[in-house]
C-alpha positions as CSV (number, residue, x, y, z in Angstrom):
1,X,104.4,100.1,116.0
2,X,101.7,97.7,115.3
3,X,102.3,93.7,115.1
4,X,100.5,92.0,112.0
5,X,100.1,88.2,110.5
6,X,100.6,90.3,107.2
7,X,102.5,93.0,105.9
8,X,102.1,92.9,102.2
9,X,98.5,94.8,102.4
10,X,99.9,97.1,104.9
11,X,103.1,98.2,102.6
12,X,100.7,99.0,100.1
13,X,99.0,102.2,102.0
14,X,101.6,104.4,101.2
15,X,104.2,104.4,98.2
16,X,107.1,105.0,100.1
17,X,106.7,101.7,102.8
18,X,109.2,99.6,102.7
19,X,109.7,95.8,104.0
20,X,112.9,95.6,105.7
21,X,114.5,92.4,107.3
22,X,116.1,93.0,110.4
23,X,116.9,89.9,113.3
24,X,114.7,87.9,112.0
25,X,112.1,90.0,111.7
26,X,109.8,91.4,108.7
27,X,109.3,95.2,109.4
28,X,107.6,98.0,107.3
29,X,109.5,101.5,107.8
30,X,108.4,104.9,105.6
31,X,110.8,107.7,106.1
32,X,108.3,110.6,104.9
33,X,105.3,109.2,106.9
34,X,107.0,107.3,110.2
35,X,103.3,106.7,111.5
36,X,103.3,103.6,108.6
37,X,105.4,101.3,111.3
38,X,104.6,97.5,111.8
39,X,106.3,94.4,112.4
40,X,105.9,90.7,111.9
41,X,107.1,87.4,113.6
């Protein structure tokens, strides 16, 4: 789990990144890859 100031370039590696909302929080999941994990805020 990495912690970025953006996630919008990150979501962009892979197709299947997604941004999710969760407490507050901005976080980018991927089912298929799980490595592609970050958070922000």
């Amino acid at each position: 789990m990495k912690v970025r100031n953006s996630l919008k370039s990150l979501r962009k590696r892979h197709r299947d990144n997604r941004i999710v909302r969760r407490k507050g929080r901005l976080y980018v999941i991927n089912k298929t890859n799980p490595r592609f994990k970050a958070r922000q805020g």
